[in-house]
C-alpha positions in Angstrom: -38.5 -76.2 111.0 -38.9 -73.0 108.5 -38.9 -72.7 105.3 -36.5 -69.6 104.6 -37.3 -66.5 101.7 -34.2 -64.8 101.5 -33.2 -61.3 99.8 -30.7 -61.1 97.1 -28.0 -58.5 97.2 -27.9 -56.5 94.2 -24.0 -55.0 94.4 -22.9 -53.7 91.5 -20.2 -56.8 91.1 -22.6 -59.7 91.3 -23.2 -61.8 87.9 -26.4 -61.1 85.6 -27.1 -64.7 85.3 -25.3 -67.4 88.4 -27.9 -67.4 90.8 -31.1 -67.2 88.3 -29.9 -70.6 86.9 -29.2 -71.4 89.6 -32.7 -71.3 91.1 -34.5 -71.8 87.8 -35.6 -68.3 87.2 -35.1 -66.1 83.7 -32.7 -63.4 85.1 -33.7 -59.7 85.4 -31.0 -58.4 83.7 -29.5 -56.4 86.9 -26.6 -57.5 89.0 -27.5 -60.5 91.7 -24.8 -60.8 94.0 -25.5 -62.6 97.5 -28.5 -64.3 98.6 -28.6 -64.0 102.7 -29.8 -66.8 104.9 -29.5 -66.0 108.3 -30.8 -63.3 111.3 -28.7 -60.8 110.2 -30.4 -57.1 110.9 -28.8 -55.8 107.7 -31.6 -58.5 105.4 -32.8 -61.3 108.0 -34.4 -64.3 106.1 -38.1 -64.4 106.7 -40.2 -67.3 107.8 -44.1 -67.9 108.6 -43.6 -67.2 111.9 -42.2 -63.8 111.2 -38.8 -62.9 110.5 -35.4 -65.1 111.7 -34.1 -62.2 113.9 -37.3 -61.4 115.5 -38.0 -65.3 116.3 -34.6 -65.9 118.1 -34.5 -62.6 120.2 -38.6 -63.5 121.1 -36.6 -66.9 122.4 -32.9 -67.4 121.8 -32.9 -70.4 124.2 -35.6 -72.0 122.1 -34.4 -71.3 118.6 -30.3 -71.4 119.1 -30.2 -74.1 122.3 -29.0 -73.4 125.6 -24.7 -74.6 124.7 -25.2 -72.0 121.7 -26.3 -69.4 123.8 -24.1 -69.8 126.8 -20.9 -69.7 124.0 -22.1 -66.7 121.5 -24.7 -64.5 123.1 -28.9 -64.3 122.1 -27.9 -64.5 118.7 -27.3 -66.8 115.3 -23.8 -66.9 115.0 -23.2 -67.2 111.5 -24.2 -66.1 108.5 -24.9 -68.1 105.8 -24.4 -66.7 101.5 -24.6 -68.3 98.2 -22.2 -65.5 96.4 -21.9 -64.7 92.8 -19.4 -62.7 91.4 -19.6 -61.8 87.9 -16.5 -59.1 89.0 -14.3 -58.8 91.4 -15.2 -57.6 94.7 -13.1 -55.4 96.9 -9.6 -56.3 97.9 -9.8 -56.3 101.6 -9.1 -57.7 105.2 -11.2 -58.6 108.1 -10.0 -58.1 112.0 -9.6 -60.6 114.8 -11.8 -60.3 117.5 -9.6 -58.3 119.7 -8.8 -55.6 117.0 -12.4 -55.7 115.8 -13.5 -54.7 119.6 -11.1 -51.9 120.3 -11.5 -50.6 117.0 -15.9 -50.5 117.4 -15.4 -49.1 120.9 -12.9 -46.2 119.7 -15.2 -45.3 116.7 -18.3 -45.1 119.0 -16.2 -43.4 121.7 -15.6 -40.7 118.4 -19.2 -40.7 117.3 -18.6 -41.5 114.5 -22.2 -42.5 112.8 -22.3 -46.1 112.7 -23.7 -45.5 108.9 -20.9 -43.1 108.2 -18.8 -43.9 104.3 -15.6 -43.6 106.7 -16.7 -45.7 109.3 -14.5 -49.1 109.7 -16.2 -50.9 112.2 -19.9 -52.0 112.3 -19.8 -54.1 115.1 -17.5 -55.6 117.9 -17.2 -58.8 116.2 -14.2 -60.6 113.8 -15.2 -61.7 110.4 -14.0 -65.0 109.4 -15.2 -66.9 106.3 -15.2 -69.8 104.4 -15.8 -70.1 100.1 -17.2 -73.1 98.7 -17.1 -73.5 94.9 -20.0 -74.7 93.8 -19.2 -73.8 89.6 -15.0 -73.0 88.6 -14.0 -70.0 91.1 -11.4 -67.4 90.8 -9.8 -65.6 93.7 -7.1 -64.3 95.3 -5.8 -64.9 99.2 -2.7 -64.4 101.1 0.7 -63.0 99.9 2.7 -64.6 97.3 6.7 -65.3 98.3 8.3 -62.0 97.5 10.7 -63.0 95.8 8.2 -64.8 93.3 6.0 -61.6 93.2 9.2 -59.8 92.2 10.0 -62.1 89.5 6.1 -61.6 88.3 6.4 -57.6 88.5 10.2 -57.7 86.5 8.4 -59.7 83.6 6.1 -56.6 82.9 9.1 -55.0 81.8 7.1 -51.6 83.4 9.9 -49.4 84.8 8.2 -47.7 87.7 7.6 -50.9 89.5 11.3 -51.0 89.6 11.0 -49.5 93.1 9.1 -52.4 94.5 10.6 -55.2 92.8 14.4 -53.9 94.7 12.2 -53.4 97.8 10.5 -57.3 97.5 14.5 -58.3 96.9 16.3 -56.7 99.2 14.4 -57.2 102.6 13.1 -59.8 104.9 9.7 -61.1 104.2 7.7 -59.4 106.9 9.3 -56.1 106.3 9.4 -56.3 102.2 5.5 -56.7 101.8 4.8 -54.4 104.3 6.7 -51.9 102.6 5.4 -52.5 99.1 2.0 -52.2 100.1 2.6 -49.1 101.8 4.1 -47.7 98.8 1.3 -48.8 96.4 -1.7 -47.2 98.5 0.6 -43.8 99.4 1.4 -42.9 96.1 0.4 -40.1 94.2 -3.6 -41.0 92.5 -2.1 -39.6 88.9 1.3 -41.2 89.0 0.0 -44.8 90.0 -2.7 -44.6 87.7 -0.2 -44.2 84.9 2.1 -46.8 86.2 -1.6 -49.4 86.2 -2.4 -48.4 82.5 1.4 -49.5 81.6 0.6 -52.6 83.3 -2.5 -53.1 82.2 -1.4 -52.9 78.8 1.7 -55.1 79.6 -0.4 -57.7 81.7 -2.8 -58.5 78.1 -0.1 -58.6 75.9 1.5 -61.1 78.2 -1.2 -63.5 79.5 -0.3 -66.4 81.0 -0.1 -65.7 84.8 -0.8 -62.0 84.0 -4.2 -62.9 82.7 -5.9 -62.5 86.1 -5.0 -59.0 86.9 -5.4 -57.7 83.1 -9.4 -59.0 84.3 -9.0 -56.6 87.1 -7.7 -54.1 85.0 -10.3 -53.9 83.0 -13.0 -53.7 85.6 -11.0 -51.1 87.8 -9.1 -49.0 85.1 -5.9 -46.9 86.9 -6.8 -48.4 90.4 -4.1 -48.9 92.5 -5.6 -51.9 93.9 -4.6 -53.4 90.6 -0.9 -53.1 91.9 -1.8 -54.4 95.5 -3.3 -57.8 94.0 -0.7 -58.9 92.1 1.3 -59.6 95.7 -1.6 -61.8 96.1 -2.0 -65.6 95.1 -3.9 -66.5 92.3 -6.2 -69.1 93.4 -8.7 -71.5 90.8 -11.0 -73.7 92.6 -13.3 -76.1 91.5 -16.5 -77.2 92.8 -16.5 -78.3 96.1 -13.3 -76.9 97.5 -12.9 -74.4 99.3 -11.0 -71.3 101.3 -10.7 -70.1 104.8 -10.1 -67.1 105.0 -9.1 -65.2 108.7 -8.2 -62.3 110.1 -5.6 -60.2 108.5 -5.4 -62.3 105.4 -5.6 -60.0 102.2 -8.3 -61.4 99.7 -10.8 -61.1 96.7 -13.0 -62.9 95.1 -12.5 -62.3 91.5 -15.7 -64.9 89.5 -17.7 -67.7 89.9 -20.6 -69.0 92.3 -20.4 -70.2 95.8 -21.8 -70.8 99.2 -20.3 -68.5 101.8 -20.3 -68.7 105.3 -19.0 -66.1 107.7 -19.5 -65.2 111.8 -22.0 -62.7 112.2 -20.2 -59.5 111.2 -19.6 -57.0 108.8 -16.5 -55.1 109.4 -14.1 -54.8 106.3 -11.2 -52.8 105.9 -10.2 -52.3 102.1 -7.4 -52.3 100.5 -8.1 -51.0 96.4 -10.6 -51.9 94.0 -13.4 -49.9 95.5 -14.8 -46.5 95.3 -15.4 -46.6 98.9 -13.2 -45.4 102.1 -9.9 -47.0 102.0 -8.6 -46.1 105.4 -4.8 -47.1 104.5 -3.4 -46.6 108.3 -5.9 -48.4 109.6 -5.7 -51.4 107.0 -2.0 -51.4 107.7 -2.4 -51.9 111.2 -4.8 -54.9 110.4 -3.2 -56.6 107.7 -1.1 -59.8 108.6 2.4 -59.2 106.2 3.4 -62.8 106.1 3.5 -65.3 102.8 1.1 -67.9 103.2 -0.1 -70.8 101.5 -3.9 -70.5 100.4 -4.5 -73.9 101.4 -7.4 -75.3 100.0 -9.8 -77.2 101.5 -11.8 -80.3 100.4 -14.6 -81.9 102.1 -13.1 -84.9 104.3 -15.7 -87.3 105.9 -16.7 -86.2 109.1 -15.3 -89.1 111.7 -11.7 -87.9 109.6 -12.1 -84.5 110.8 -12.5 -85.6 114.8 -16.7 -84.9 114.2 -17.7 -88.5 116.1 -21.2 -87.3 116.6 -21.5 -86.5 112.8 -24.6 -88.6 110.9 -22.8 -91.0 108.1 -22.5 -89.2 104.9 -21.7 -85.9 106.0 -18.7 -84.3 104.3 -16.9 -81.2 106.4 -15.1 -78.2 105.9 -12.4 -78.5 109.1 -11.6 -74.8 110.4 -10.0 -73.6 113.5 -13.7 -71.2 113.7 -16.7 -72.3 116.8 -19.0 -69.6 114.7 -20.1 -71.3 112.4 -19.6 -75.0 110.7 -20.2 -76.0 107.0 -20.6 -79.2 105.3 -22.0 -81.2 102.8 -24.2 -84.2 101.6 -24.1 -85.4 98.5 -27.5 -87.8 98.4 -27.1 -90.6 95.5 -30.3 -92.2 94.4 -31.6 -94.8 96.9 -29.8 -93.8 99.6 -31.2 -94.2 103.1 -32.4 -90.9 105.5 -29.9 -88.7 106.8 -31.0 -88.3 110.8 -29.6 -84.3 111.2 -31.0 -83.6 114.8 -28.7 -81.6 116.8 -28.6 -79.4 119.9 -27.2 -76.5 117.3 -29.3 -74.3 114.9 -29.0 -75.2 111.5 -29.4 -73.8 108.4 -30.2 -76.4 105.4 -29.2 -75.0 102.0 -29.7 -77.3 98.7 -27.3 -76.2 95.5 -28.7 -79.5 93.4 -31.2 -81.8 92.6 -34.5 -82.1 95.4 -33.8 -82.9 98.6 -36.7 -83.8 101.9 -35.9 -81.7 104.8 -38.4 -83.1 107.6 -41.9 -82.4 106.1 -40.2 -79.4 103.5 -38.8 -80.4 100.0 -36.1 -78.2 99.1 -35.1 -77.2 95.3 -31.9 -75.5 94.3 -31.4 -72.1 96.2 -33.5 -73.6 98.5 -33.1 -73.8 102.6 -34.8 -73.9 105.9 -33.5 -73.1 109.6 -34.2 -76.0 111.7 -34.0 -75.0 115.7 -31.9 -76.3 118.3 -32.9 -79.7 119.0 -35.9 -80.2 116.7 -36.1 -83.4 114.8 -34.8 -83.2 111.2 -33.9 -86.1 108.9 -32.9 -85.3 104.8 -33.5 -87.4 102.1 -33.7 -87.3 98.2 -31.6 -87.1 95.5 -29.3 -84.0 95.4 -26.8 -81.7 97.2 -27.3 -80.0 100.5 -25.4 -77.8 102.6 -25.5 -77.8 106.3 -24.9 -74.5 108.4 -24.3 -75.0 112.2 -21.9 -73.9 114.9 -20.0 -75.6 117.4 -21.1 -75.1 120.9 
């Protein structure tokens, strides 16, 4: 088992403070967004054996087990985040793995530097993810009902979104957000941005269910995106649930701290709320136009989500993804070990209290990679998240 140091991401939207208190450090004053734990090339966690990528290509069999192997390839599939966003990130979309494989081989085919600003795909692979609270969390995921989104736009009594409320009205559902978002992203740059301030504006006298995108407002002044994420469901969770979001579904994290896990990618089309490429064909090619339910998730006990082999106590995140497989422990005072051995790599991350991983004691922020089949039992009094895959 290693103990894992990990780098800390600083983008530009991550909180000043979340991840300093949370692993009892004064902050620096600078933006902390993401803390990586994982192999992947882009910041690999770092062990005393070397670093986590190096260690599984020296001997994938060894540190990801043979099933793992045979099911993703000579590589971790998942990566592993605690996230914390002090603004809103991107609004964007992730691919499935067919679209994220024609899409890398037709870029490459191009030559189209795989560090290029205009590049959309990084890799072959699809990019789904899960959020897990772990303080209050504000985001947004899926399409609204049209016809609700077009009672929400009417109430900003903003006469250039006119347009698109008729347009959310007067078609089928498929065909009415698809057109809308089309509309928002092609506009002309000055016109939209005049139509955002009149919203803006609008949006904080109002409050109430405006109240989220006058906070977006304010951090992306005249951004079309503005208009884009108010087709979106508002979604508040607290700590401990979560979202799953897959391919095609439009989403943003907006504030608050979490652990985030995602399949080994990094392939994001955008859709506003970024100074970076916003490739609008492309995105509209991607982008799943349905209404959907955000459908949040809370832990259920493992044997309740079909997990037989799972040790007692383990609470699970049930999603439809082999990549990668989160859940929790929540160790009370006195209770008895936790026997964690599996033929799966595992990443152990604790978000509370101190928790015994094998011979390592782990303290908030906290985690170790434990290879394929090597003995591992937790203990303690805390929280601890457990990264694996299902092979």
């Amino acid at each position: 088992m290693d103990r894992l140091t990990n780098t800390i991401r600083p983008y530009a939207w991550g909180s000043t403070t979340a991840i300093a208190e949370l692993i009892g450090v004064e902050p620096t004053g600078e933006p902390q967004a993401e803390m990586w734990m994982g192999a992947h090339p882009g910041a690999p966690s770092r062990t005393e054996r070397g670093a986590l990528n190096e260690l599984i290509d020296a001997d994938p069999e060894h540190e990801l087990g043979k099933e793992a192997v045979a099911k993703f390839g000579p590589r971790l599939p998942f990566l592993l985040k605690i996230l914390a966003a002090g603004a809103p990130l991107s609004l964007q979309v992730h691919p499935n793995l067919a679209q994220a494989k024609e899409g890398y081989a037709e870029e490459e085919c191009r030559g189209v530097p795989i560090d290029a600003p205009h590049r959309n795909y990084k890799d072959a692979n699809h990019k789904p993810e899960l959020i897990c609270a772990l303080t209050p969390f504000d985001g947004l995921c899926g399409f609204r009902d049209p016809a609700e989104t077009a009672t929400l736009l009417e109430g900003l009594g903003v006469d250039s979104l006119k347009p698109y409320v008729d347009l959310l009205r007067a078609h089928p559902e498929e065909a009415a957000l698809r057109e809308v978002l089309t509309a928002v992203l092609s506009a002309d740059p000055e016109q939209m941005a005049e139509t955002v301030t009149e919203v803006t504006s609008a949006a904080q006298r109002l409050g109430g269910a405006y109240e989220p995108y006058a906070g977006i407002a304010h951090h992306y002044p005249g951004d079309r995106g503005v208009i884009a994420a108010m087709l979106l469901n508002h979604v508040q969770l607290q700590p401990g649930e979560a979202l799953f979001l897959g391919a095609g579904v439009p989403h943003a994290y907006l504030d608050g701290l979490g652990v985030e896990i995602m399949a080994n990618s990094d392939n994001v089309l955008r859709c506003g709320l970024t100074p970076k490429h916003v490739d609008v064909p492309e995105l509209l090619r991607i982008v799943r136009f349905e209404a959907t339910d955000p459908g949040v998730l809370r832990p259920e006990p493992a044997a309740a989500a079909a997990d037989v082999t799972a040790p007692d106590g383990e609470e699970v995140y049930d999603t439809p993804i082999d990549e990668f497989r989160l859940s929790r422990f929540v160790l009370p005072e006195g209770a008895a070990a936790h026997d964690l051995t599996a033929a799966t790599p595992q990443i152990l991350l604790c978000t509370a209290g101190t928790v015994r991983a094998g011979e390592l004691a782990l303290e908030p922020g906290q985690s170790a990679f434990v290879p394929a089949g090597e003995k591992v039992e937790v203990s303690g009094v805390g929280t601890v998240f457990r990264a694996t895959v299902v092979a």
